[in-house]
DSSP file (Angstrom, degrees, kcal/mol; ACC not computed):
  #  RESIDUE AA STRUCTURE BP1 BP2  ACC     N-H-->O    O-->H-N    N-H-->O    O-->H-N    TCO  KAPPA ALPHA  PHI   PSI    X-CA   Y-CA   Z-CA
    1    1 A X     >        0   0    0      0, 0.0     4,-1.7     0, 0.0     3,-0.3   0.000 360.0 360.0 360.0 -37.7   -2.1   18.9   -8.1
    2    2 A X  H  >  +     0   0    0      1,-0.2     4,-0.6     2,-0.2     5,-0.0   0.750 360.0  54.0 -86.5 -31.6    1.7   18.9   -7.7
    3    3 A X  H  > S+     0   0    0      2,-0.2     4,-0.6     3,-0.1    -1,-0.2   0.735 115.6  41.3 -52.9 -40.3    1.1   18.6   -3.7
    4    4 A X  H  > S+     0   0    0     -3,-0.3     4,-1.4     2,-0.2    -2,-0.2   0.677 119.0  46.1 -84.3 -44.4   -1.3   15.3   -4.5
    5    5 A X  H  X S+     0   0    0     -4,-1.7     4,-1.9     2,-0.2    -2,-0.2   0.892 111.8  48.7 -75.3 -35.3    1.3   14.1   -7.2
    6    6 A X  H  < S+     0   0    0     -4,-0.6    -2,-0.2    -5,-0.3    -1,-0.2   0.821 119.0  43.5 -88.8 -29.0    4.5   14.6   -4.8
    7    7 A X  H  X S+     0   0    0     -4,-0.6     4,-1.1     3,-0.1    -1,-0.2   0.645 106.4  57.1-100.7   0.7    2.5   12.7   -2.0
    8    8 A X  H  X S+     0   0    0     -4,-1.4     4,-1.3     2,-0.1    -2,-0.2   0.706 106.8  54.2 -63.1 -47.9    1.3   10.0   -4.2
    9    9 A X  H  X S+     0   0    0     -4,-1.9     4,-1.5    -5,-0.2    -2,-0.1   0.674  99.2  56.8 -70.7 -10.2    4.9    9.3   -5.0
   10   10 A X  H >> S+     0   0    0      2,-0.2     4,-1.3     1,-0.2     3,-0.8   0.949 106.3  49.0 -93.0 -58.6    6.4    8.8   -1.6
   11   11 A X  H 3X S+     0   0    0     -4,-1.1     4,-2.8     1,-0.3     5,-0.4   0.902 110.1  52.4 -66.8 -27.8    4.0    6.0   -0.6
   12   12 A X  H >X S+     0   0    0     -4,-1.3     4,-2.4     2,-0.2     3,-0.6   0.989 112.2  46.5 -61.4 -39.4    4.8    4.3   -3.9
   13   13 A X  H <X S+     0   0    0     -4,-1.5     4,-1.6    -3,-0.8     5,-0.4   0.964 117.9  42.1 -32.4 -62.4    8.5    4.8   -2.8
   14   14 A X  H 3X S+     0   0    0     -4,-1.3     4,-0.8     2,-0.2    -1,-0.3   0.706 116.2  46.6 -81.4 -22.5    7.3    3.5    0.3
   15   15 A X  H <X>S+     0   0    0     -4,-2.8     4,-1.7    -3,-0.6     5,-0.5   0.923 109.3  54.3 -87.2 -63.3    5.0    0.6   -1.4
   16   16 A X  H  X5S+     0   0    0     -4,-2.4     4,-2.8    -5,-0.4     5,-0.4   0.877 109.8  51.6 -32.9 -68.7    7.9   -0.7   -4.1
   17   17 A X  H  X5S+     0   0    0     -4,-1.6     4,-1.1     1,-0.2    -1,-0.3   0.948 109.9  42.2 -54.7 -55.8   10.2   -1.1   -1.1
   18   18 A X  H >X>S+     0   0    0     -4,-0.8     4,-1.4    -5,-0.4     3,-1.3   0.972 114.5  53.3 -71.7 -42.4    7.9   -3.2    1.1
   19   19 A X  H 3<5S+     0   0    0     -4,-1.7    -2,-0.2     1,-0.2     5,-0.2   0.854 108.9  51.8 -39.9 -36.8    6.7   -5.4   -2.1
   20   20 A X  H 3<<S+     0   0    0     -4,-2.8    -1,-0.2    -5,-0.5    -3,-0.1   0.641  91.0  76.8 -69.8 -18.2   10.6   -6.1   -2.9
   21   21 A X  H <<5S-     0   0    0     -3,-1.3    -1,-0.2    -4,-1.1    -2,-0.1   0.973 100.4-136.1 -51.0 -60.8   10.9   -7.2    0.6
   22   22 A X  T  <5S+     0   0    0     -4,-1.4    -3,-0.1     0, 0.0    -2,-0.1   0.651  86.1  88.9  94.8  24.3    9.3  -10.5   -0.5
   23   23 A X      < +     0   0    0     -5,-0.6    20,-0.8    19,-0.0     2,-0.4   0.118  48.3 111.5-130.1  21.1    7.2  -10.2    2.6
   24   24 A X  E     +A   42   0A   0     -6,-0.4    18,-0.2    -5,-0.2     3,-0.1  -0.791  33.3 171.6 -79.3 137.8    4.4   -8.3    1.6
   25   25 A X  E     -     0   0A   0     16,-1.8     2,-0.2    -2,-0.4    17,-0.1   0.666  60.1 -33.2-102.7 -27.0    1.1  -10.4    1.6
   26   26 A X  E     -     0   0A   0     15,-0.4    15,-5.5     2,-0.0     2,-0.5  -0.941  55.0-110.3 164.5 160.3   -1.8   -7.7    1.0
   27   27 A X  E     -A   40   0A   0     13,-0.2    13,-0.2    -2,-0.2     2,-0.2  -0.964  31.8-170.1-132.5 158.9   -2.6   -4.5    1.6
   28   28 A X  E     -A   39   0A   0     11,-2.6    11,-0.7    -2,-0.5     2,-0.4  -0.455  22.4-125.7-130.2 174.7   -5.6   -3.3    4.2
   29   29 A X  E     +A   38   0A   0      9,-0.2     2,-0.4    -2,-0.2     9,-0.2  -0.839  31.2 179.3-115.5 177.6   -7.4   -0.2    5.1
   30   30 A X  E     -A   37   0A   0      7,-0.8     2,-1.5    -2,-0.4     7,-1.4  -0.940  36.6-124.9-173.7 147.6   -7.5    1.0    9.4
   31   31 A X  E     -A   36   0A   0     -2,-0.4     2,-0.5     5,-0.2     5,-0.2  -0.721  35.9-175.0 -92.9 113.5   -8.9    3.5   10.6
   32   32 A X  E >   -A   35   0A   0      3,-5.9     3,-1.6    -2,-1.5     5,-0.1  -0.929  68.8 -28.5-140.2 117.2   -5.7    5.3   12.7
   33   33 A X  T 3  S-     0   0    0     -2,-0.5     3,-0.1     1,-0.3    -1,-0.1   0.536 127.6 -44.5  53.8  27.6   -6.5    8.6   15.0
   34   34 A X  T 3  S+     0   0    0      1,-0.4    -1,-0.3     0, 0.0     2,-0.2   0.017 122.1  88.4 124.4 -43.0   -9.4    9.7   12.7
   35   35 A X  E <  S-A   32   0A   0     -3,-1.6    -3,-5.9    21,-0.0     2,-0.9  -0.472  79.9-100.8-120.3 166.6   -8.1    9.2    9.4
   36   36 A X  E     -A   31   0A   0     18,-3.0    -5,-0.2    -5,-0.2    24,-0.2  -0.473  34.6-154.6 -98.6  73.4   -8.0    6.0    7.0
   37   37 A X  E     -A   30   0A   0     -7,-1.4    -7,-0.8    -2,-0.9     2,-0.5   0.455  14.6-163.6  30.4 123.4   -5.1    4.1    6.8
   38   38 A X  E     +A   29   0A   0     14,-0.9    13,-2.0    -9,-0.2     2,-0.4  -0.932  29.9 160.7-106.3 108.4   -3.6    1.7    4.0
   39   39 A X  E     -AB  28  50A   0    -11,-0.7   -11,-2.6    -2,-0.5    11,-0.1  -0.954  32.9 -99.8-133.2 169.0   -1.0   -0.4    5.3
   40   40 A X  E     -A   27   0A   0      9,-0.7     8,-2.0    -2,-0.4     2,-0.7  -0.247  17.3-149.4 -56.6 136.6    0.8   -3.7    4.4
   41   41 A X  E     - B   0  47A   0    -15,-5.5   -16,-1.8     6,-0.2   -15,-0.4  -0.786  12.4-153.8-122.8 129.1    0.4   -6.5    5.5
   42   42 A X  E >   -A   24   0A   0      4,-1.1     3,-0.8    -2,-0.7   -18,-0.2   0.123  36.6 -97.1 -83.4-153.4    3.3   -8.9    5.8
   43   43 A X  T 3  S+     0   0    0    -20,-0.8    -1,-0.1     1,-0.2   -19,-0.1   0.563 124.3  58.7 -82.1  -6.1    3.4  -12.8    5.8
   44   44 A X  T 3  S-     0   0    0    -21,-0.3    -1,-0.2     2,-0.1     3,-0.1   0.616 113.4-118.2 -85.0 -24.5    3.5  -12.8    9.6
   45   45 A X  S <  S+     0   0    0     -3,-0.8    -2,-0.1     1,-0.4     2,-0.1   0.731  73.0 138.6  72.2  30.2    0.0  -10.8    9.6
   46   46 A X        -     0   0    0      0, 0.0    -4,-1.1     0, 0.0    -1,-0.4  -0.563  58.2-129.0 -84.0 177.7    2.3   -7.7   11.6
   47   47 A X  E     -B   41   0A   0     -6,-0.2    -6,-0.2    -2,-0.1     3,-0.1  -0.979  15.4-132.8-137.7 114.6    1.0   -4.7    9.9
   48   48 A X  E     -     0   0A   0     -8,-2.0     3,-0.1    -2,-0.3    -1,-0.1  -0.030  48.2 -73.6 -83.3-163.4    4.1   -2.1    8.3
   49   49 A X  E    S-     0   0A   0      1,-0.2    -9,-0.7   -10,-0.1    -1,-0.2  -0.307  74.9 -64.7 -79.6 160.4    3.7    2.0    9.2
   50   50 A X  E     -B   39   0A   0    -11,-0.1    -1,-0.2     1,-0.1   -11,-0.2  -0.261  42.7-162.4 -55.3 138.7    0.9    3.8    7.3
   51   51 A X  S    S-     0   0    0    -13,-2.0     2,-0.2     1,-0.4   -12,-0.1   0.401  71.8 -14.2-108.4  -6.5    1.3    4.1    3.6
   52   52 A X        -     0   0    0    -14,-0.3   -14,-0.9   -41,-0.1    -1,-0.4  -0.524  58.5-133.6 152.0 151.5   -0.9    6.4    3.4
   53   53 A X        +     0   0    0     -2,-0.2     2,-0.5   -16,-0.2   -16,-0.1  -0.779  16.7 176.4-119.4 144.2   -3.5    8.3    4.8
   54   54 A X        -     0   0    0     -2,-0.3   -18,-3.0     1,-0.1     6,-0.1  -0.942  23.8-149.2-140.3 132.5   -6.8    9.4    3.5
   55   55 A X  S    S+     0   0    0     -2,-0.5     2,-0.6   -20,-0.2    -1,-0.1   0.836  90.2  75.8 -64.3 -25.6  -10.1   11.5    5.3
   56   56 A X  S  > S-     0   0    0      1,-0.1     4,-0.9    -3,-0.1    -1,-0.1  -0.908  77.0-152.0-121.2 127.3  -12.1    9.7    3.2
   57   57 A X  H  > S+     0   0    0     -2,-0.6     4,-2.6     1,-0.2    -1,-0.1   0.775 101.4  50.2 -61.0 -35.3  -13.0    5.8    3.7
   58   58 A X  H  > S+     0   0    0      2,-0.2     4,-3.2     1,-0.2    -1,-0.2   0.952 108.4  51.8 -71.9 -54.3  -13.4    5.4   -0.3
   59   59 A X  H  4 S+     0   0    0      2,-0.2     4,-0.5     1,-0.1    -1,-0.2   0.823 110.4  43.9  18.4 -94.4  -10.1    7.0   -1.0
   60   60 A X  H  X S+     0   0    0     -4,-0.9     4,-2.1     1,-0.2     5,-0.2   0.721 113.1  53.8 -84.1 -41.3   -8.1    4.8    1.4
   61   61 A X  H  X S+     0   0    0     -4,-2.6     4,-2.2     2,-0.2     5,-0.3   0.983 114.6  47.5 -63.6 -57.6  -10.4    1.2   -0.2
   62   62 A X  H  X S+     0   0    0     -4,-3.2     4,-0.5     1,-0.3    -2,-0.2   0.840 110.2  51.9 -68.3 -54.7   -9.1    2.6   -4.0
   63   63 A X  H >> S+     0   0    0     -4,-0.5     4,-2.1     2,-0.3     3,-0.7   0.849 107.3  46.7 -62.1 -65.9   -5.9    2.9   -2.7
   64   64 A X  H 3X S+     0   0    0     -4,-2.1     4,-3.5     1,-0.3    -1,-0.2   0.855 110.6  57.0 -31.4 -55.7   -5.5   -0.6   -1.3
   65   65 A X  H 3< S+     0   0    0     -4,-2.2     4,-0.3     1,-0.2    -1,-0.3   0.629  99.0  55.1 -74.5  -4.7   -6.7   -2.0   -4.2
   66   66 A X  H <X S+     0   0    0     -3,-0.7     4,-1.2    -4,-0.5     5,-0.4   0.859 105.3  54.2 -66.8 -51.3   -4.4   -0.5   -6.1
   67   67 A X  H >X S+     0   0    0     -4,-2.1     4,-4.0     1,-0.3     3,-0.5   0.927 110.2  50.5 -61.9 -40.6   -1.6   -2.0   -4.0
   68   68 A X  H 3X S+     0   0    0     -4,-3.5     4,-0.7     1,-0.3    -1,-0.3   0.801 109.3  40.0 -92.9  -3.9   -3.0   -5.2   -4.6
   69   69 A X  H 34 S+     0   0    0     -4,-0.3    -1,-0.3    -5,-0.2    -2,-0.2   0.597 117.9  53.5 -90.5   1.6   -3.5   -5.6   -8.1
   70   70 A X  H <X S+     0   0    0     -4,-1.2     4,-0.5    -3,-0.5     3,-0.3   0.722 114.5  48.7-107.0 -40.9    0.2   -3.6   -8.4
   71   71 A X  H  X S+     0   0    0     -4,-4.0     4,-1.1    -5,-0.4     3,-0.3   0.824 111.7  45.5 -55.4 -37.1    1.2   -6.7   -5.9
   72   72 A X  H  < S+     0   0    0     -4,-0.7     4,-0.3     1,-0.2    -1,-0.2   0.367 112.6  50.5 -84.7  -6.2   -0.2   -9.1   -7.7
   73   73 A X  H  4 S+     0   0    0     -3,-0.3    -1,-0.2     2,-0.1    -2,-0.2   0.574 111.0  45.8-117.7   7.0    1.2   -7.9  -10.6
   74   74 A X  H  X S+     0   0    0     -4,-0.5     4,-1.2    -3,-0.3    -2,-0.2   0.451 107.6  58.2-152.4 -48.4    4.5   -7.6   -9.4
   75   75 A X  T  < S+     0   0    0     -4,-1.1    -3,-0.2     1,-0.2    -2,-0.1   0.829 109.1  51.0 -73.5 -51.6    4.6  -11.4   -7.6
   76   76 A X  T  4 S+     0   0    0     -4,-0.3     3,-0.4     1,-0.2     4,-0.3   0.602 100.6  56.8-102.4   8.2    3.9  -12.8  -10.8
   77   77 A X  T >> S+     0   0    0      1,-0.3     4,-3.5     2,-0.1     3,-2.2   0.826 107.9  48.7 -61.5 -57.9    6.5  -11.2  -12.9
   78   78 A X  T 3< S+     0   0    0     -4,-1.2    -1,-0.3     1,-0.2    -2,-0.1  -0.439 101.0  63.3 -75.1  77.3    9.0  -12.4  -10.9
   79   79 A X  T 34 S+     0   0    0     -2,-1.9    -1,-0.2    -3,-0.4    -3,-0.1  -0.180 110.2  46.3 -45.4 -43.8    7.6  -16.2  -10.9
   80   80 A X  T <4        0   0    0     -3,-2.2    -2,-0.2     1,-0.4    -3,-0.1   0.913 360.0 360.0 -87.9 -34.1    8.3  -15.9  -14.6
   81   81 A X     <        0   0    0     -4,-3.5    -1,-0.4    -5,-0.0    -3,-0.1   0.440 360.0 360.0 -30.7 360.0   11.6  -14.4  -13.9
């Protein structure tokens, strides 16, 4: 659990950071060297480094959609700001 928890935190590190950017757009799943992929995607459609990586396709879809209700939830506090 504490291995799961300790890498769960780094891609949020790593997710907070690209959201602040103010050039994240969504986030997507890819299939990269076997394993299943979430990464960002900016306003450009370029694509940031893996945010994390999952064996399992269901996983890596949970995960994404986390990013994007956390994105969404995140763009419209600062509107209000």
């Amino acid at each position: 659990m504490t291995a799961r928890l300790a890498e769960t935190q780094l891609w949020q590190q790593n997710l907070v950071s690209l959201i602040r950017s103010g050039l994240f757009c969504r986030a997507e799943t890819r299939e990269i060297h076997g394993l299943f992929s979430v990464v960002g995607i900016y306003r450009d459609d370029s694509a940031s480094a893996p945010l994390a990586k999952y064996s399992d396709n269901r996983r890596a879809q949970d995960a994404a959609n986390l990013v994007n209700r956390l994105a969404m939830v995140s763009s419209s506090s600062i509107e209000t700001n």
